[in-house]
C-alpha positions as CSV (number, residue, x, y, z in Angstrom):
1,X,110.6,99.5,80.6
2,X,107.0,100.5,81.7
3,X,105.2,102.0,78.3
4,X,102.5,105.2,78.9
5,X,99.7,105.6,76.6
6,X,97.9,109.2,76.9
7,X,93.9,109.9,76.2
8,X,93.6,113.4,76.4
9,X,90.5,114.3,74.5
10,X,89.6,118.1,75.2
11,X,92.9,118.5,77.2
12,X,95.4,117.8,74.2
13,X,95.4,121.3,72.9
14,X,96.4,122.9,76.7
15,X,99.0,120.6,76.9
16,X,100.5,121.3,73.3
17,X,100.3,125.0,74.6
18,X,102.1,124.3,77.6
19,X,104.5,122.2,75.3
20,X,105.4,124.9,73.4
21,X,106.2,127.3,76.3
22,X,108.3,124.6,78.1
23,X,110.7,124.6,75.3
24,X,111.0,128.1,74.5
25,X,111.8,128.6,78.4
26,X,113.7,125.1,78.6
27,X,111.8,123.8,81.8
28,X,112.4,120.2,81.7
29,X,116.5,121.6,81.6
30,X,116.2,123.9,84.0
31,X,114.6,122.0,85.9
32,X,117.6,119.4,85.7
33,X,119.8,122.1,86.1
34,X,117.9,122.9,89.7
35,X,116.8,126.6,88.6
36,X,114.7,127.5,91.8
37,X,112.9,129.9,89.9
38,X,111.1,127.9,87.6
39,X,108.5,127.0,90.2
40,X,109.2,130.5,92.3
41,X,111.1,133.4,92.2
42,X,110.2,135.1,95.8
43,X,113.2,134.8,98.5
44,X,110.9,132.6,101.1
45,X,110.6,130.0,98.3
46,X,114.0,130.0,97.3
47,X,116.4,128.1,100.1
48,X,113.0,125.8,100.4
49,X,113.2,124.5,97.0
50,X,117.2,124.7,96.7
51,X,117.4,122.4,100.2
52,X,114.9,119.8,98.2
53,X,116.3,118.8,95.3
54,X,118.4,116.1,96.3
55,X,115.8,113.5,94.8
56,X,117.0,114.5,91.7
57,X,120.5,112.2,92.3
58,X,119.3,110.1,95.0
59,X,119.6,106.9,92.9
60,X,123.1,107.7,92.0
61,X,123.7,107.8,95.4
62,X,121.9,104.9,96.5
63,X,124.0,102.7,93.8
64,X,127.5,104.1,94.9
65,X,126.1,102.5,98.5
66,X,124.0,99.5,97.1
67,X,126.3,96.7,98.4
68,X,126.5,98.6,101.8
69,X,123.1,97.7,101.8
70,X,122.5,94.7,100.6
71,X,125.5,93.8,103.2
72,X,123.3,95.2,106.2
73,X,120.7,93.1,105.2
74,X,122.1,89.9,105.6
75,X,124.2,90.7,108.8
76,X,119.9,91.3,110.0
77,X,119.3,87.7,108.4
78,X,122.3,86.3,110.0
79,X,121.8,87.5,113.3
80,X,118.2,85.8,113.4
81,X,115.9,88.6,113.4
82,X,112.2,87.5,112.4
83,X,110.7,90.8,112.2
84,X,111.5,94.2,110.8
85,X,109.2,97.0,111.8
86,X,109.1,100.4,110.4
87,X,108.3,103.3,112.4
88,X,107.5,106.7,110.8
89,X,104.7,108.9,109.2
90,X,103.9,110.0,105.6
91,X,107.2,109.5,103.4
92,X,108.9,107.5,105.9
93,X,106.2,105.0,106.4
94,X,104.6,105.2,103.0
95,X,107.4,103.5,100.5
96,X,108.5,100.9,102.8
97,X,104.8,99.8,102.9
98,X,104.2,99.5,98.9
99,X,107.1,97.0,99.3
100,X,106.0,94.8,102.0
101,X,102.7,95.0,100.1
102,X,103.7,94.2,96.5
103,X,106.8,92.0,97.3
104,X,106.6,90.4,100.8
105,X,110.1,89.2,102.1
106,X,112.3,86.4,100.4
107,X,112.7,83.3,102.1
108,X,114.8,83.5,105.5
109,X,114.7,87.5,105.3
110,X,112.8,89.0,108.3
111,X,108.7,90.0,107.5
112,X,108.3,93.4,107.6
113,X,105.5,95.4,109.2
114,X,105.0,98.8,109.2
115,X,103.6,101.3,111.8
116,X,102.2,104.7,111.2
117,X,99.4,105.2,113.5
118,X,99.2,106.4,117.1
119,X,96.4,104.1,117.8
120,X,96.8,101.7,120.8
121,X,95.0,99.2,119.0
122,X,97.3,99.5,116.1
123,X,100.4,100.0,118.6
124,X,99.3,96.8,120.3
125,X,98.4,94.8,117.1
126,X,102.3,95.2,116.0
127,X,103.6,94.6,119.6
128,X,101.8,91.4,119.6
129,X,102.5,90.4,116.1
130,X,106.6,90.1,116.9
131,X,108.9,88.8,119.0
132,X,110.4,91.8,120.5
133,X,114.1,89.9,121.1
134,X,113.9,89.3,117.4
135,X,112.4,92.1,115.9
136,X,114.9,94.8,114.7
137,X,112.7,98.2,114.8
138,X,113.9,101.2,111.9
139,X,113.4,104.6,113.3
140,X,112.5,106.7,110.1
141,X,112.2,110.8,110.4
142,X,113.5,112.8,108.3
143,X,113.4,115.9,111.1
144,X,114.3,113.5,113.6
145,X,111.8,115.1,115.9
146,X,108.5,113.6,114.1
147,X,106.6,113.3,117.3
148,X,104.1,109.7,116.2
149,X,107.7,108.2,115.6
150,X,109.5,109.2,118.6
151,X,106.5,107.8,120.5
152,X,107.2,104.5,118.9
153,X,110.1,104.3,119.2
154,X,110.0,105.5,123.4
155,X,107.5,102.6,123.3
156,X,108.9,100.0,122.0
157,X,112.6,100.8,123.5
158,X,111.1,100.1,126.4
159,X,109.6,97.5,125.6
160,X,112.9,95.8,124.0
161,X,115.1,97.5,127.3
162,X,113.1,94.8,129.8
163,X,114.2,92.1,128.6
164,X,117.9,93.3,126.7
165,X,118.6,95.7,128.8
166,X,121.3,98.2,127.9
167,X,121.7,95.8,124.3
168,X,118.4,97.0,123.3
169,X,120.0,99.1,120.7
170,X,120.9,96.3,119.0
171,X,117.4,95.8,117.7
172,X,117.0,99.5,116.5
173,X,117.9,101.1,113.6
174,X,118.0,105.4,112.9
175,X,117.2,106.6,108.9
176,X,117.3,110.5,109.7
177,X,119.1,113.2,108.4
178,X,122.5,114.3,110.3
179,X,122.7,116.3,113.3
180,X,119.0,115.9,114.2
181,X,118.0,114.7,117.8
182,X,117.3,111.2,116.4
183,X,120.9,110.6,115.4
184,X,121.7,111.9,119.1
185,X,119.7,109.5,120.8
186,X,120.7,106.8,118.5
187,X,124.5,107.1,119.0
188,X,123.7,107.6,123.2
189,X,121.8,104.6,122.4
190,X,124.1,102.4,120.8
191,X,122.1,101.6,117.9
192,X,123.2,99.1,115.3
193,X,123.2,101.2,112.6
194,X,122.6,104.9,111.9
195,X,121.4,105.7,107.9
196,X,122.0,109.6,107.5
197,X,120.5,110.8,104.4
198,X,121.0,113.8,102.3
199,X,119.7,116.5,103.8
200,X,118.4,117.8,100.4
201,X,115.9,115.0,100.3
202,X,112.3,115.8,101.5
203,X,109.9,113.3,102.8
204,X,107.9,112.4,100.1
205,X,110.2,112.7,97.4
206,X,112.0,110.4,99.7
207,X,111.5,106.9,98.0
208,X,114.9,106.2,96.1
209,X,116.8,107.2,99.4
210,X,117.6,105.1,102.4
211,X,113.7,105.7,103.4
212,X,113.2,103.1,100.9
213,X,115.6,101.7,100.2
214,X,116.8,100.1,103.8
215,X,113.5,98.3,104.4
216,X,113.8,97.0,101.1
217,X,117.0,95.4,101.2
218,X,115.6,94.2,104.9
219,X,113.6,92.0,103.1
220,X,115.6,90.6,100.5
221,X,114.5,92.7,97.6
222,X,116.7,92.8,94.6
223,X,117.7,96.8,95.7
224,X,120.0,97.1,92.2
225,X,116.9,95.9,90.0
226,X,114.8,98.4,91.3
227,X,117.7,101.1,90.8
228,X,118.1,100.2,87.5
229,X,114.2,100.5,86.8
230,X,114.6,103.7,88.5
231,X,117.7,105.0,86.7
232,X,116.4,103.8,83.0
233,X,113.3,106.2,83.9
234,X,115.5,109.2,84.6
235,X,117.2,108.7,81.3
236,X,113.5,109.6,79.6
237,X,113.3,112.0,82.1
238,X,115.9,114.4,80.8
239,X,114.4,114.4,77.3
240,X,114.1,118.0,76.3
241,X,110.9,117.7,74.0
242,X,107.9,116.7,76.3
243,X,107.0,114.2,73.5
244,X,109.5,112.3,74.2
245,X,109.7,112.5,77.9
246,X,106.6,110.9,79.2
247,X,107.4,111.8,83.0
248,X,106.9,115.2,82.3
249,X,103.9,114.4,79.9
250,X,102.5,113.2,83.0
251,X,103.0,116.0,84.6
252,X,101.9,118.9,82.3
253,X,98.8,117.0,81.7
254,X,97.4,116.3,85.5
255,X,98.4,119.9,86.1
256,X,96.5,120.9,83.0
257,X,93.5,119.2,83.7
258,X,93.2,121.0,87.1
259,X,93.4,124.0,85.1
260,X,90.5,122.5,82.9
261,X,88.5,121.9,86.2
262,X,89.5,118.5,86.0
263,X,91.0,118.5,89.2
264,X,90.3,115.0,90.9
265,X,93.3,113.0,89.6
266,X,91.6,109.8,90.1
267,X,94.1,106.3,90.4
268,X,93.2,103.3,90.0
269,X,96.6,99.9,89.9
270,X,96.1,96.2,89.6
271,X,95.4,94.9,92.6
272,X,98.9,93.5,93.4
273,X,100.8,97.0,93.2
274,X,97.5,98.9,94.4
275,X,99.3,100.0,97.5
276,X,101.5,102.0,95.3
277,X,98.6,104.6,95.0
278,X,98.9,105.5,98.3
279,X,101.8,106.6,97.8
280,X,101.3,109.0,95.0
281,X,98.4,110.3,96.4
282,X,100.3,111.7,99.6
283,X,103.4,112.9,97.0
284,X,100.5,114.3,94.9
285,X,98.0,116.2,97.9
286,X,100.7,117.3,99.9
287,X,103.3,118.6,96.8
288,X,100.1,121.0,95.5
289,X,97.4,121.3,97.9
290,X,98.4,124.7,98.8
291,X,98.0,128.6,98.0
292,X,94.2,127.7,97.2
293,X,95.3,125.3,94.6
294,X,95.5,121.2,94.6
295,X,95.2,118.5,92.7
296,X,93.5,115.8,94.6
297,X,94.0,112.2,94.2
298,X,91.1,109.8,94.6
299,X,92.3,106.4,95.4
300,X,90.8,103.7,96.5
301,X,87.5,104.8,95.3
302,X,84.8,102.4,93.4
303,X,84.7,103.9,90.2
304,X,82.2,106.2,89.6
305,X,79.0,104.7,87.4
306,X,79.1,108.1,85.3
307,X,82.2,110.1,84.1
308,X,82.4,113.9,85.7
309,X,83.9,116.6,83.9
310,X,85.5,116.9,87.0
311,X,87.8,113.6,86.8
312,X,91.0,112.4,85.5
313,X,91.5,108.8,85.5
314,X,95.1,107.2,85.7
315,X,95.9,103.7,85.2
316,X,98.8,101.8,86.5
317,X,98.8,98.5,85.0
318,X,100.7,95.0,85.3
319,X,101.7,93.8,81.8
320,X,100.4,90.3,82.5
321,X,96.7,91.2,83.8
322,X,93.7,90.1,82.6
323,X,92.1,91.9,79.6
324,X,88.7,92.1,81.7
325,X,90.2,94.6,84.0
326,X,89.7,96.8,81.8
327,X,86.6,97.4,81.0
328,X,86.3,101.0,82.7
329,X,89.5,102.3,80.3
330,X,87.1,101.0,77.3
331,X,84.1,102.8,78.7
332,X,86.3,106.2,79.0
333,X,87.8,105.8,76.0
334,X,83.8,105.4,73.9
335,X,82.9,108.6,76.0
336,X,85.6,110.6,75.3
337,X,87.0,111.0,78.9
338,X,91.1,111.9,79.3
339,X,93.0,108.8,80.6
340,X,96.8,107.9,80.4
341,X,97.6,104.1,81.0
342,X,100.9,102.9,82.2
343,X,101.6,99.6,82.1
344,X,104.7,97.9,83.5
345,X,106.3,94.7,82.8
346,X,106.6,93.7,86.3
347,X,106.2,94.8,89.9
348,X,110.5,95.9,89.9
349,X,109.7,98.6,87.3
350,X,107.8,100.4,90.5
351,X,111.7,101.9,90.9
352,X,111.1,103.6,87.7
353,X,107.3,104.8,88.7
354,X,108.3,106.5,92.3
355,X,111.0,108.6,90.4
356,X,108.6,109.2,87.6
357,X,105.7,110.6,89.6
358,X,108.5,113.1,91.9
359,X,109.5,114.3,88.4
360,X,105.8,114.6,87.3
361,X,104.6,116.5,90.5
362,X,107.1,118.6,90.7
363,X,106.7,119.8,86.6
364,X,102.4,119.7,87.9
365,X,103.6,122.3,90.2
366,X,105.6,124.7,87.7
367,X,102.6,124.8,85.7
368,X,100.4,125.8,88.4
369,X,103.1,128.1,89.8
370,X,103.7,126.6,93.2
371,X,106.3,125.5,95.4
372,X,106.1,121.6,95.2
373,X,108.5,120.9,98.4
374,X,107.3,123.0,101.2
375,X,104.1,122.2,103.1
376,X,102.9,125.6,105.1
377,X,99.3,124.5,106.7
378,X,100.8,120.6,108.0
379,X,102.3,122.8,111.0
380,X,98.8,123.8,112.0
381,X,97.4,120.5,113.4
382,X,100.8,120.2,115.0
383,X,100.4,123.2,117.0
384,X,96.7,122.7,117.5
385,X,97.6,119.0,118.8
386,X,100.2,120.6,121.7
387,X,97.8,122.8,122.8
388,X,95.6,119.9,123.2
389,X,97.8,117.9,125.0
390,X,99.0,120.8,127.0
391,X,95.0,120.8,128.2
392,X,95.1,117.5,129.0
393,X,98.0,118.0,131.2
394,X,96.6,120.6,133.2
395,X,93.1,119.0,133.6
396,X,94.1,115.5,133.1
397,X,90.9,115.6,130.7
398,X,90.8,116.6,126.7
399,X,88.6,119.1,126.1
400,X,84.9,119.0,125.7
401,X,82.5,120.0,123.1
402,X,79.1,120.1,123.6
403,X,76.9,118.1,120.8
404,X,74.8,119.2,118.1
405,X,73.0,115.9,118.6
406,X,73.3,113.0,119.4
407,X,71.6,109.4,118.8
408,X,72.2,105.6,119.3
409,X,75.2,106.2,121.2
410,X,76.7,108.4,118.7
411,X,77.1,112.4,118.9
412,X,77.8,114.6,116.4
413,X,79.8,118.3,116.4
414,X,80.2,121.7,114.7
415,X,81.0,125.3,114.8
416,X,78.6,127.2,115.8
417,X,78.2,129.3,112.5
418,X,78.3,126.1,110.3
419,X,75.9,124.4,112.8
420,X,73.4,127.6,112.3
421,X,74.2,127.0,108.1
422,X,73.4,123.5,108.5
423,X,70.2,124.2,110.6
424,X,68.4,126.4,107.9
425,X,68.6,123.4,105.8
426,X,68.3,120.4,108.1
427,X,64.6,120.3,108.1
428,X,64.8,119.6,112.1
429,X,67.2,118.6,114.7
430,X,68.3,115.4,115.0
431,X,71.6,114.1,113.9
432,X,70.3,112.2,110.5
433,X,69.1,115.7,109.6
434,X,72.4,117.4,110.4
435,X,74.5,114.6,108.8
436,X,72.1,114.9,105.8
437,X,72.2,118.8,105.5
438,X,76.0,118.4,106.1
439,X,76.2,116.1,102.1
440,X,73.8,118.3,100.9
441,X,76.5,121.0,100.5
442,X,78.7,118.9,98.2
443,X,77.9,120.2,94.8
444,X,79.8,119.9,91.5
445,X,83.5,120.3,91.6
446,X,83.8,119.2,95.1
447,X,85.1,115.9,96.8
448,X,84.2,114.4,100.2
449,X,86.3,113.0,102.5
450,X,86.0,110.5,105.9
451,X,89.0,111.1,108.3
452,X,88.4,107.9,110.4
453,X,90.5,108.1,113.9
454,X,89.6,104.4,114.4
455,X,92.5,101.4,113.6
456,X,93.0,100.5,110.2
457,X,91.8,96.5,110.2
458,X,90.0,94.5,107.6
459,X,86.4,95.3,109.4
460,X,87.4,98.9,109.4
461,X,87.8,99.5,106.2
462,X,85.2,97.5,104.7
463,X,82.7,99.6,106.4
464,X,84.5,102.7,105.8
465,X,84.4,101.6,102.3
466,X,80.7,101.2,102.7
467,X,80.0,104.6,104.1
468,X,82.7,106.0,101.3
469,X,80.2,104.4,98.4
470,X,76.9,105.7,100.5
471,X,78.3,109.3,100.5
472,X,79.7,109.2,97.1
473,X,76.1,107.9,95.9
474,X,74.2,110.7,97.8
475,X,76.5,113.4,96.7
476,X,77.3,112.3,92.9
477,X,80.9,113.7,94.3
478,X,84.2,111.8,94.1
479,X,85.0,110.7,98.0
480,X,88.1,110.1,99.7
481,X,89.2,107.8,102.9
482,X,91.8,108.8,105.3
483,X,93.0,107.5,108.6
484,X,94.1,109.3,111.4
485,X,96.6,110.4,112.0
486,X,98.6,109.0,109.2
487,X,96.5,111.4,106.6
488,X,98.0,114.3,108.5
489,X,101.3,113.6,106.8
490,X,99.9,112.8,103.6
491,X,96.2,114.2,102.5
492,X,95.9,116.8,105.1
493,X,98.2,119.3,103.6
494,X,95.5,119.6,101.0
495,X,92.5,119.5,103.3
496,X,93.6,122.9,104.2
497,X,95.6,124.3,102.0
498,X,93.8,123.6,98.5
499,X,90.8,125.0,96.7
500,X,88.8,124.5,99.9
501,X,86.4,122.0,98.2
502,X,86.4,119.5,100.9
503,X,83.3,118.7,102.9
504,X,85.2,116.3,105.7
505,X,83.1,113.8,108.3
506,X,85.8,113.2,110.9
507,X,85.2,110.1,112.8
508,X,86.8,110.2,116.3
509,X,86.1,107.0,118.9
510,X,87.1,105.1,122.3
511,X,89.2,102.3,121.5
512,X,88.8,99.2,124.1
513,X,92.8,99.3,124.7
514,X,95.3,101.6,125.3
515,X,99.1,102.0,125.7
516,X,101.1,104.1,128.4
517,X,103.9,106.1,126.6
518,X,107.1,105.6,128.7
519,X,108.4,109.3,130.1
520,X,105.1,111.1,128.7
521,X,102.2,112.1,130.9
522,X,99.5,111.0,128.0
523,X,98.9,107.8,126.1
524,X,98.3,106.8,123.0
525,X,95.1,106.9,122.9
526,X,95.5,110.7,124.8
527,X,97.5,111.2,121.6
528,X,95.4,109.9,119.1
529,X,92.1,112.1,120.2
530,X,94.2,114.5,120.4
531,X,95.2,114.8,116.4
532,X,92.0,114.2,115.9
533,X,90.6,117.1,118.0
534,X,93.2,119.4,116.9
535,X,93.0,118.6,113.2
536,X,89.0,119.6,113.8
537,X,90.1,122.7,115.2
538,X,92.2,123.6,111.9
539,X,89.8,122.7,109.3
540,X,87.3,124.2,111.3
541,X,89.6,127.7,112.0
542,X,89.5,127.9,108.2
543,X,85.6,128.0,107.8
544,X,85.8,123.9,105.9
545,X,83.0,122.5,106.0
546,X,83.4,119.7,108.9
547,X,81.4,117.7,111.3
548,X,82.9,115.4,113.4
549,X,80.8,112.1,114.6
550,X,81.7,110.6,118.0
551,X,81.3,106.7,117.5
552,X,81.8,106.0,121.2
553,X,83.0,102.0,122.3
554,X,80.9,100.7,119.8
555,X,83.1,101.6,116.6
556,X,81.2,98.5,114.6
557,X,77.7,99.8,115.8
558,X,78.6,103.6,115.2
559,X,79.8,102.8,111.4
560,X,77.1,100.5,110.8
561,X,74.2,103.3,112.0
562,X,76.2,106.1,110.0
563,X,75.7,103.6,106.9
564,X,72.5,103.5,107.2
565,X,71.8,106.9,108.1
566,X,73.5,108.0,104.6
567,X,72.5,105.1,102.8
């Protein structure tokens, strides 16, 4: 089993306080014991929390239908599928991609792919990556009505339908809860199979559940290995003294170093499970980003060349990696800095780490007081995104902004009261003094973050990585990277709903392909600048600091001149 080792420095005495109180008010029991009002006591938090705890006995569940599962999986093998392709957002998407990450697929078991983005270029890339007659496609929403997935799946039945016909169900698959529209359409449908999980199960505590648990049988992984992992870590779990019980160690101490100002919980795996951190930071951001409060997760991130007061590191270690990885823990551990290692025998004790980190947010969140399984500000860049769409409809154009400047094919925009903010300081009025006076107002304590509407490739991201570093270097702040719209259903909870800390560069562009969505008047590249423009609209209704930079065609150009602009 996966060991934890736990540097707290200046933090140790808060979390012996904290300690203390959970055993004279038996949290970690109550907790267990699904006691609502150890997190909140008001009426509106109450059936929220209640309808959410399924998690807690998911892997029980998951056993009792294990060889259900493992039997599905090679009726898919049998049947000569090649390809299996997940479609969802956030908690649907998220798991599933860890595994086809870390693992791959065993030999003659389909390779997975997953897709989470509604841009064409990323639509295409998996259309062109199968072949459709062999590719079996599993429909993941929780809600059933996730509108990204019911895109996909409109596109891709269609796709399928041209050249199956009315057997086209045969290659899809529904994971949704029961008596949602998905499990309609999927019985009208005739899809293979239908997965209905527990309704008690939220998205992102989703993991041990068929969310996860489907593609990875799919792929031939050993699903009873990583149960057991899974189940040996909720044995520690239900440890009554937090010494003992290092999942809720975990907890109390990320939620205490917020407290200490410490807020930027920063994560950093070996690079075969790295993936995995992607995960946690969407259970973490969107599980406690709210009520003005948040712990944010920096992932991804080169470490920083000093050590903040602001920072938390967490390490998630393979027992067999090379002792010159870890340098940086050495470094933290000379200066003083708080830093828990975990270090796991092998990639299957990953079962054990997605149960320990839902255990650990939720015990974050009753020490900061918050309801870890409700997400009030996601609905606002929902709404914001239909009333864009319903624009688009009427005009047949999105809507138009004008620009605060604009410069080698690039354009920048603002609100008008943060545009006259940024003005006083800008020096002048071009958009390298805008985009400089926008960094200039990261100070201590805050993070910034790149929300990059462009498809996630290879090039992408290693010059999103660049402009990342350049900002992070300019600002002495800890940066994040998040692409649209996946973020929405993962970081963006936070964005709006935490300490308001965030200054945000959202990157919108014009992709050279798009894809027609059958039965919908927009496509998805409509779709896409339409998140975008609507999640601008909501960070912006709130007064965040937020400028958005149009790249135009030229995405490599536009990320290349931003580079150097901040550089």
């Amino acid at each position: 089993m996966s060991t934890v080792s736990f540097h707290l420095g200046e933090l140790q005495q808060f979390v012996d306080t904290t300690g203390a109180t959970f055993s004279s008010n038996s949290i970690i029991k109550r907790l267990w014991e699904k006691d609502y009002a150890i997190w909140r006591t008001e009426d509106v938090h109450k059936k929220s929390i209640l309808n959410r705890l399924g998690w807690l006995e998911s892997v029980e569940l998951m056993r009792q239908n294990a060889d259900g599962l493992i039997a599905f999986a090679k009726e898919i093998r049998s049947a000569g599928f090649t390809h299996a392709v997940v479609l969802g957002m956030g908690g649907s998407s998220l798991c599933p991609d860890v595994c086809r990450a870390t693992f791959g697929s065993a030999r003659e078991y389909p390779q997975l792919l997953v897709l989470d983005s509604t841009n064409p270029v990323s639509v295409r890339r998996i259309e062109k990556s199968v072949v459709l007659e062999t590719t079996l496609f599993v429909v993941a929403s929780k809600s059933g009505g996730t509108t990204e997935t019911n895109m996909f799946y409109k596109y891709f039945y269609d796709k399928v339908a041209q050249s199956k016909g009315s057997d086209a169900g045969r290659n899809f698959v529904a994971i949704t809860d029961a008596h949602t529209q998905m499990e309609k359409i999927a019985k009208e449908k005739a899809f293979r199979k239908i997965f209905l999980n527990p309704e008690d199960i939220g998205g992102r505590y989703s993991a041990l559940s068929y969310f996860g648990l489907v593609p990875m049988a799919l792929i031939g992984m050993d699903v009873l290995k990583i149960l057991d992992s899974a189940s040996a870590m909720i044995a520690t779990s239900k440890l009554l003294d937090l010494k003992e019980n290092p999942s809720a160690m975990l907890g109390v101490c990320i939620a205490e170093a917020f407290k200490a100002g410490r807020d930027k919980l920063t994560l950093i795996a070996s690079k075969q499970i790295e993936t995995f951190n992607y995960w946690t930071e969407q259970l973490i951001a969107e599980s406690t980003g709210k009520e003005g409060k948040g712990i944010v997760p920096i992932v991804g991130e080169t470490p920083p060349k000093d050590f903040p007061s602001d920072r938390v590191f967490v390490f998630l270690r393979l027992k067999n990696e090379k002792a010159s990885s870890r340098l940086l823990e050495e470094k933290l551990g000379a200066a003083g800095q708080p830093m828990i290692e975990i270090v796991l025998e092998d990639e299957y004790e990953l079962g054990g780490e997605f149960f320990r980190w839902e255990f650990a947010t939720s015990i974050a969140a009753v020490v900061l007081q918050i309801n870890p399984f409700d997400e009030p500000n996601v609905k606002e860049s929902k709404d914001n995104t239909v009333r864009v769409i319903e624009e688009f409809k009427k005009s047949g154009a999105l809507p138009k902004q004008n620009p605060l400047a604009e410069a080698n094919g690039l354009s920048i925009f603002c609100e008008p009261s943060y545009s006259a903010q940024l003005a006083k300081s800008a020096g002048g009025h071009s958009l390298k003094e805008f985009l400089h006076a926008h960094f200039r107002q990261c100070v201590h304590g805050d993070y910034a973050s790149v929300l990059a509407y462009v498809d996630q490739n290879e090039n992408n991201m290693k010059m999103l990585q660049l402009l990342r570093s350049a900002i992070g270097n300019r600002t002495s702040c800890a940066t994040m990277l998040g692409f649209g719209p996946r973020y929405l259903h993962s970081t963006g909870q936070l964005h709006k709903g935490g300490k308001q800390n965030g200054v945000f560069l959202l990157l919108t562009a014009e992709e050279s392909v798009d894809c027609k969505i059958p039965g919908e008047l927009f496509s998805f590249e409509v779709l896409k600048n339409a998140q975008a423009i609507g999640d601008y609209r909501s960070l912006a209704g709130r007064s965040l600091r937020v400028m958005r930079v149009h790249l135009g065609k030229n995405i490599k150009g536009g990320l290349d001149y931003l580079h150097s602009i901040l550089s």
